[in-house]
N, C-alpha and C positions, 0 to 999 in steps of 0.2 A: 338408638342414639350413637350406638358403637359406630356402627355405619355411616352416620352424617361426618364425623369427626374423620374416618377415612377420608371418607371424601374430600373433606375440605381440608385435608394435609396433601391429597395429591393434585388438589387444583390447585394448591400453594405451591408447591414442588416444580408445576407446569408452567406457572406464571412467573416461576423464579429462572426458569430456564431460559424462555423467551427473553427475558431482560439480558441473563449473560450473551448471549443471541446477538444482542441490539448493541450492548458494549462492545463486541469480539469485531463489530464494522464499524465499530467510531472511537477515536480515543483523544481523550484532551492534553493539551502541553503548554502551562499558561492559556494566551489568549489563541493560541491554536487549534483546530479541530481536523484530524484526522481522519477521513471516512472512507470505504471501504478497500481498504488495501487487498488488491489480489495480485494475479501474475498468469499465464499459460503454460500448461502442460510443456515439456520438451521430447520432442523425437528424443528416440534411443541416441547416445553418441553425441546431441548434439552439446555443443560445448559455450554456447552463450542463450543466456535468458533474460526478461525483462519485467518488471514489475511497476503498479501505477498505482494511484492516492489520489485521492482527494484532499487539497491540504486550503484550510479555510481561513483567513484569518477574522476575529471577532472582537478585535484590539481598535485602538485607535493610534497605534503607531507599528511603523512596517517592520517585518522580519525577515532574515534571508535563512535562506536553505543553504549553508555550507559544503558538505558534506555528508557521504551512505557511504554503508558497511555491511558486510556479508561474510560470515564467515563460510556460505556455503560455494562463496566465487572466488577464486585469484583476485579479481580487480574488480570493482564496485563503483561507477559514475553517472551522476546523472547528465542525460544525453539527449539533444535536441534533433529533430528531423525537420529538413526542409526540404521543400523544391526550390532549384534553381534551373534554369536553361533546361527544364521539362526533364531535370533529373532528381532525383531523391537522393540528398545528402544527410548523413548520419553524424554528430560527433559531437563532444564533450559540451555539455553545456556552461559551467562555472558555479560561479554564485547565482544563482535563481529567488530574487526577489519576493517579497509577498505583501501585497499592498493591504495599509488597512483597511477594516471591511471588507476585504477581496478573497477572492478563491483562485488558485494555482492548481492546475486539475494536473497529472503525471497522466498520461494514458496514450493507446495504442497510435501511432502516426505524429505523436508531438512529444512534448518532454515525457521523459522514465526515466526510469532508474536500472540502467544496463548491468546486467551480472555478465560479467566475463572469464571465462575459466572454470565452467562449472565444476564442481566435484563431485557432485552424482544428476542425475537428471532431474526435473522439476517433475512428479509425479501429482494426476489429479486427486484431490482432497487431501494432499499435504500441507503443513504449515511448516512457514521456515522465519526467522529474523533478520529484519534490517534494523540497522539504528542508523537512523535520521539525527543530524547535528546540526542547528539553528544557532543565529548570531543571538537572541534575546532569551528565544523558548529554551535553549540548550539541546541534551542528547534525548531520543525516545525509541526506545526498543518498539520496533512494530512489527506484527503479527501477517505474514504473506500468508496469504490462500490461495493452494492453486486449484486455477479451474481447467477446463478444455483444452484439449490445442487449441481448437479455431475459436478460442474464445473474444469476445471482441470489446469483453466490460457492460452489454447491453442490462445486465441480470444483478451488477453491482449497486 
């Protein structure tokens, strides 16, 4: 008997794990949903980083993304990539929208969230904070993961 009750404290233990697991890549803000926040590895030295979300809305009235914050960068903006004239141009985005019912994804070649000024490197399976600041949902401390260099969000 002693034995089953082990057991079944450490299958409780594992199944509790799994859950913080599944919270630690998703987190709610109001009608927002937050999903798997990560970021890439940085070369030694290097002095700028960037990090991506998934941000959901499941409201029925829109929200905008304000502003990001980092304590682990001088300067923190969310930042849009395009081509133009077969060139890749890089630079601030603003206010970024979030339609109801819509998903606003942050990731590699489109909008992120640029760390500039690193203060130490982005090292893999570190976690670092951003707070994200929304016109309705307000402020959300969120949890960075970092993965690979070449990582490309496939695994997110």
């Amino acid at each position: 008997m002693k034995t089953f009750f082990t057991f079944l404290f450490a299958a409780f233990v594992a199944i509790s794990s799994f859950g913080n697991l599944a919270t630690a890549h998703e987190q709610k803000l109001g009608a927002l949903v937050l999903h798997h926040a990560w970021s890439r590895a940085t070369p030694a030295g290097a002095k700028t980083g960037a990090a991506y979300v998934k941000i959901e809305n499941t409201g029925d009235t829109a929200d905008q993304l304000l502003s990001v914050s980092a304590d682990i960068a001088a300067m923190t903006e969310v930042h849009q990539m395009t081509m133009e004239n077969d060139m890749m141009k890089m630079g601030p985005a603003g206010v970024v929208d979030i339609p109801p019912h819509g998903v606003v994804e942050l990731k590699p070649h489109g909008l992120h969230i640029m760390l500039m000024g690193l203060k130490k490197p982005l090292t893999e399976g570190d976690t670092f904070p951003v707070t994200l600041t929304f016109a309705k949902a307000g402020k959300v401390d969120l949890q960075i993961v970092v993965g690979k260099v070449d990582d490309m969000g496939e695994e997110h």
